[in-house]
KESE-467086 format. One record per residue (C-alpha): residue in one letter; x, y, z. Coordinates in steps of 0.001 Angstrom, whole numbers, padded with zeros to 6 digits, always signed. Example, Ala and Ser with C-alpha at 12.3 -4.5 7.8 and 13.67 -1.06 7.14 Angstrom:
<tormars>
A+012300-004500+007800S+013670-001060+007140
</tormars>
This chain:
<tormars>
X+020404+038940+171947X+019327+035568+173366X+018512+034738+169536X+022493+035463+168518X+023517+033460+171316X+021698+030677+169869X+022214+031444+166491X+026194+031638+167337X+026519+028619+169570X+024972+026296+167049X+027941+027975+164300X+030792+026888+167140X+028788+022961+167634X+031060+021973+164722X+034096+024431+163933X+035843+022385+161713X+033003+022030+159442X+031899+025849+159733X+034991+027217+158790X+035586+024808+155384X+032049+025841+154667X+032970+029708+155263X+036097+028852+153213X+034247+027263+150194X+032159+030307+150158X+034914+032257+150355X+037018+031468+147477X+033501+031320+145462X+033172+034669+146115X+037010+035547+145496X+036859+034307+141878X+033555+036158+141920X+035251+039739+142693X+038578+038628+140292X+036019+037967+137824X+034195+041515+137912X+037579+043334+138480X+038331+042071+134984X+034961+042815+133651X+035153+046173+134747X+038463+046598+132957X+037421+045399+129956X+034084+047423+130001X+035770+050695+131151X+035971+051896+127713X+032390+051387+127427X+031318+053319+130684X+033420+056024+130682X+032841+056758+126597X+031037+060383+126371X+027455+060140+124702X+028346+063218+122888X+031876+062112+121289X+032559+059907+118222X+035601+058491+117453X+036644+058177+113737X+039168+056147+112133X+040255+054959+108843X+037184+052963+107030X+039582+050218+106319X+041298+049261+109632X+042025+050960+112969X+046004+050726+112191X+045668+052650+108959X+046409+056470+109313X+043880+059294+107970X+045568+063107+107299X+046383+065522+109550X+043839+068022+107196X+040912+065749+108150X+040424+068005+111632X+039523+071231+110025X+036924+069363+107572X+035912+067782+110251X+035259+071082+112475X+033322+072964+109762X+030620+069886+109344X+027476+071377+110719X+026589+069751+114389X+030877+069394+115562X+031705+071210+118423X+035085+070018+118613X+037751+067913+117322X+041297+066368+118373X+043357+063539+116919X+045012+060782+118766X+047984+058089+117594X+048648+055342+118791X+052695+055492+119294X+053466+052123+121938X+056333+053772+123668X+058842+051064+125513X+061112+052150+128053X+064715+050558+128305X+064203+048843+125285X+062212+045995+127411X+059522+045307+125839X+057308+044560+129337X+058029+048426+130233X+055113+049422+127462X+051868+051534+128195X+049667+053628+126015X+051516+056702+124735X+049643+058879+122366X+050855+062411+120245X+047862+065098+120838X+047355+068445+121042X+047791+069709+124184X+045148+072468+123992X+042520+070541+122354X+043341+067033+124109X+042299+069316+126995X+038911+070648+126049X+038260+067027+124581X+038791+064909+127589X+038481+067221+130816X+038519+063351+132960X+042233+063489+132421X+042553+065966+135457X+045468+068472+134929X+046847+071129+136555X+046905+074584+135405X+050621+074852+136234X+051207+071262+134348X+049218+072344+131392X+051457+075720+131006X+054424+073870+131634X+053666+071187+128537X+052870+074824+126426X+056631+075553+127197X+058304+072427+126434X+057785+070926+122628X+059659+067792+124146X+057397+067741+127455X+054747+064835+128153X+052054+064501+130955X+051487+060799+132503X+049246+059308+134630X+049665+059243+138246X+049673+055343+138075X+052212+055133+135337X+054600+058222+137081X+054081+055682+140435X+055103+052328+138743X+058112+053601+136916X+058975+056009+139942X+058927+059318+137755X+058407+062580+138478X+058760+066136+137129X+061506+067276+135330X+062565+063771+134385X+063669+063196+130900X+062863+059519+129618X+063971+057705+126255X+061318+055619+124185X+061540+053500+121763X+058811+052531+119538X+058686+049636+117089X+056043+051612+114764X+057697+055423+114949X+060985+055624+113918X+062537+058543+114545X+064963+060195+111937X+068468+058305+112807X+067043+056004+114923X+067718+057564+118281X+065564+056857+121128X+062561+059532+121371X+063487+061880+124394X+060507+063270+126917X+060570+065587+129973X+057893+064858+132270X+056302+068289+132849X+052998+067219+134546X+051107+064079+136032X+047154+064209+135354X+044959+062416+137984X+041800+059970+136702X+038876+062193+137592X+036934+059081+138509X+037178+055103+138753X+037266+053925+135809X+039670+056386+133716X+043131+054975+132772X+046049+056509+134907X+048462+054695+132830X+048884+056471+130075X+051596+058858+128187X+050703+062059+126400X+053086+063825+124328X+052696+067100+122060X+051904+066108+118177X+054587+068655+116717X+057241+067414+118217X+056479+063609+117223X+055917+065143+113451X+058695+066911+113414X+060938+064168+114568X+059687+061228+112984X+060684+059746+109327X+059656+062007+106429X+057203+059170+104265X+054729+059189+107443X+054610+062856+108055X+050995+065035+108618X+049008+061425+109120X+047367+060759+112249X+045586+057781+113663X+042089+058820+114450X+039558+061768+115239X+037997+062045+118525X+035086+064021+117722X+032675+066087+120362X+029236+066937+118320X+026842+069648+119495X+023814+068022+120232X+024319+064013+121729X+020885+062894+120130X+022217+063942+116759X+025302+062098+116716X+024575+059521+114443X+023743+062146+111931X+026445+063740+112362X+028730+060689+111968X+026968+060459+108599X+027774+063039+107763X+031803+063032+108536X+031420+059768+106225X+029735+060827+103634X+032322+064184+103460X+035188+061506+102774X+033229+059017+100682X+035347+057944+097790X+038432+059201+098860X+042013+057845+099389X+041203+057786+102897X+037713+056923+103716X+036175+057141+107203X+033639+055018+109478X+032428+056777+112643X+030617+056020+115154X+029838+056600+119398X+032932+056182+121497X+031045+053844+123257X+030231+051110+120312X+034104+051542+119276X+034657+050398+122727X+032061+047877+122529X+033342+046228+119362X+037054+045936+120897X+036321+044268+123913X+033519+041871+121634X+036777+040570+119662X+037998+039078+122894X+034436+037586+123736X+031436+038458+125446X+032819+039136+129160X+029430+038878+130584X+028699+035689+129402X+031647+034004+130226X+031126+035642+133971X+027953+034249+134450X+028608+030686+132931X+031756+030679+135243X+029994+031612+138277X+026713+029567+137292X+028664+026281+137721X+030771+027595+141072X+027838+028706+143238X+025591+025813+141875X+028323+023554+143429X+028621+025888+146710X+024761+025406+147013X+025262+021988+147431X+027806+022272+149846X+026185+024657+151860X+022810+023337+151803X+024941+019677+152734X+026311+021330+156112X+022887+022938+157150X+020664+019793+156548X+023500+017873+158515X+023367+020772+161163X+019532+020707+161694X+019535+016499+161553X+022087+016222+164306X+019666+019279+166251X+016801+017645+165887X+015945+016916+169539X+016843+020208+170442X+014774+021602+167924X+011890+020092+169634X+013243+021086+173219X+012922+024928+171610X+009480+024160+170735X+008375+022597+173621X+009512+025414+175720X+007460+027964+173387X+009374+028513+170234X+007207+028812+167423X+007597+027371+163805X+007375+031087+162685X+011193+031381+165010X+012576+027932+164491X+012225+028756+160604X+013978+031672+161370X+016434+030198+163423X+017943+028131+160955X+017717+030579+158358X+019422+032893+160142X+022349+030265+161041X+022614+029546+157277X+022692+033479+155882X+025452+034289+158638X+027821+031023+157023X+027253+032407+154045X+027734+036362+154455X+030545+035791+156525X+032401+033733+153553X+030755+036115+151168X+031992+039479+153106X+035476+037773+153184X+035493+036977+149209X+034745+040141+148173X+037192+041634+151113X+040086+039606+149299X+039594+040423+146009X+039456+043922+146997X+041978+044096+148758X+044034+042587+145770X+043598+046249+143799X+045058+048034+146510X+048490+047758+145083X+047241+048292+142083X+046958+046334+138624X+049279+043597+138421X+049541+043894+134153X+048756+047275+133512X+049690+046730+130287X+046626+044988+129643X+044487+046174+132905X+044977+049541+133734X+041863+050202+134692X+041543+047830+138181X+039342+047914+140749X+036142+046950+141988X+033378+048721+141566X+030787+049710+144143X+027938+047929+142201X+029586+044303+142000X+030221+044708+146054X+026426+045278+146325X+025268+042591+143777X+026886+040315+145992X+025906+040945+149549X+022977+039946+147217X+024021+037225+146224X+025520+035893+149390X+022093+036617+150773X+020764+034894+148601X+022729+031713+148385X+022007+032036+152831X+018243+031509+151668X+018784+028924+148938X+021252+026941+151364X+018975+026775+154264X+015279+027256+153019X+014731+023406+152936X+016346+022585+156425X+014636+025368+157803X+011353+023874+156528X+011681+020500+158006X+012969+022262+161115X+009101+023994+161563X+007421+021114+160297X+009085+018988+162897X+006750+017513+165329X+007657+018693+169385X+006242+014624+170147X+008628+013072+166770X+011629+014844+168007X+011304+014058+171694X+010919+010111+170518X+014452+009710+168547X+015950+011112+171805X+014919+008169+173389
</tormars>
């Protein structure tokens, strides 16, 4: 206890100066926590994609459509356990074009089976069996455009027209939960008869792409070989391949999120080093006859080490503790563009990695202060008093 005392005390000796160190760390540590909040957007595709699913879509381009036959060929390939289709159909509500979110035509019973971490309930689920106009959206989405059951909401889309141009009309039958961090709760599922039925006559029975659930995970890329090779040399040839490398090879067209992460925060805590490390060396230098009062009295190098060490990591996790504090507390309201982030939040794992860090950057700040602090002689530090 005497130790905290101490430990505190010297923290108070210059307030000013503590807190715009805390604060430096601080906002160091914000941008850190913005900067993984985004990561973990981006790469939410990538962590949440099943082992055991593939996803395939036209061999030429994502935008081109494949046929609405392709599931059953699909199904009877040797190693498929299941198969659903998904299009892409960018709903906008009240014709602005900020009010759009992922809205997707799908069969209700096999969207189900395919994707059980879209959480829905069984009175939801036999509710969008009733209604060939009904939709289910995430909670998120429902939240942010204050909808609830029973609602009925117009869409446009610029892609799907639908025959006279009216607005596409949806009752909101259900709202599915995310069944962990992670899963989007933004978007809009709608029943694929109803969108073919409705839509213009030249684009009928085509869908965007094949979500695909094979049998056995480690077999997968045969399998996705095999779905190729089925439609080789055909109007509409296919490319599959692991949810997780489509994923992948989206968020690569943007740029490698890691990289640009750690070259960001490379520069920023470099620069906080010196800072920090500035205000302990100052710290311990205007201490120094003190330091050798401690010692005279009985404090051993071993403690005074310690001392200041322990006076540096507190600066630092306190600043740290409050970075990552604010940029959590930033996803409380939730995403700000969930257009583009609707996955946001920060994960567990980036909270730990920097306690780390801030630990670390403690060490890094006051390791060479603290070692001229114990090397400081009891007789040296007595003389400048005088």
């Amino acid at each position: 206890m005497r130790f905290l005392r101490l430990v505190l005390s010297n923290l108070r000796r210059r307030t000013l100066r503590t807190a715009l160190t805390v604060l430096c760390i601080l906002v160091a540590f914000l941008l850190y926590g913005l900067l993984s909040i985004i990561q973990e957007a981006f790469d939410a595709g990538v962590n949440m994609a099943g082992a055991d699913r593939l996803l395939v879509r036209h061999r030429v381009s994502f935008m081109m459509l494949l046929p609405v036959t392709y599931g059953e060929r699909i199904k009877a390939i040797p190693g498929v356990d299941a198969v659903v289709h998904w299009t892409w159909f960018n709903g906008v509500y009240k014709d602005d074009p900020r009010n759009f979110f992922g809205t997707f035509p799908v069969e209700p019973d096999a969207f189900y089976d395919m994707h059980p971490e879209f959480v829905v309930s069984d009175a939801d689920k036999a509710a969008w069996s009733a209604n060939r106009m009904g939709a289910i959206v995430g909670s998120a989405l429902a939240e942010r455009m204050e909808w609830k059951r029973g609602d009925r909401v117009p869409l446009k889309s610029p892609i799907w027209r639908k025959a006279g141009d009216e607005a596409w009309e949806f009752d909101i039958v259900g709202i599915y939960e995310p069944s962990k961090p992670g899963i989007d709760p933004t978007s809009f599922f709608f029943r694929y008869d109803y969108f073919d039925e409705a839509r213009t006559d030249d684009v009928k029975g085509r869908v965007g792409w094949y979500m695909v659930r094979v049998e056995d995970a480690e077999r997968a890329s045969e399998v996705a070989s095999a779905i190729d090779a089925e439609f080789a040399n055909s109007p509409y040839e296919t490319k599959s391949e692991s949810e997780a490398a489509f994923a992948a090879g989206i968020i690569e067209q943007v740029g490698s999120i890691s990289t640009i992460l750690i070259s960001i925060l490379s520069a920023v805590f470099f620069t906080i080093l010196l800072v920090a490390g500035n205000t302990m060396a100052q710290s311990v230098r205007e201490r120094t006859e003190e330091i050798g009062v401690l010692k005279a009295i009985g404090f051993t190098n071993t403690r005074v080490l310690m001392l200041v060490l322990v006076e540096s990591c507190a600066i630092a996790l306190i600043g740290g503790a409050a970075g990552v504090g604010a940029a959590w507390l930033i996803t409380v309201p939730g995403s700000p563009m969930p257009q583009f982030l609707p996955v946001f939040y920060l994960p567990s794992k980036a909270v730990v990695i920097g306690a780390a860090l801030a630990l670390g950057l403690g060490v890094a700040a006051g390791i060479m202060p603290a070692l001229g602090a114990m090397r400081l002689q009891v007789a040296v530090a007595l003389r400048r008093h005088q």
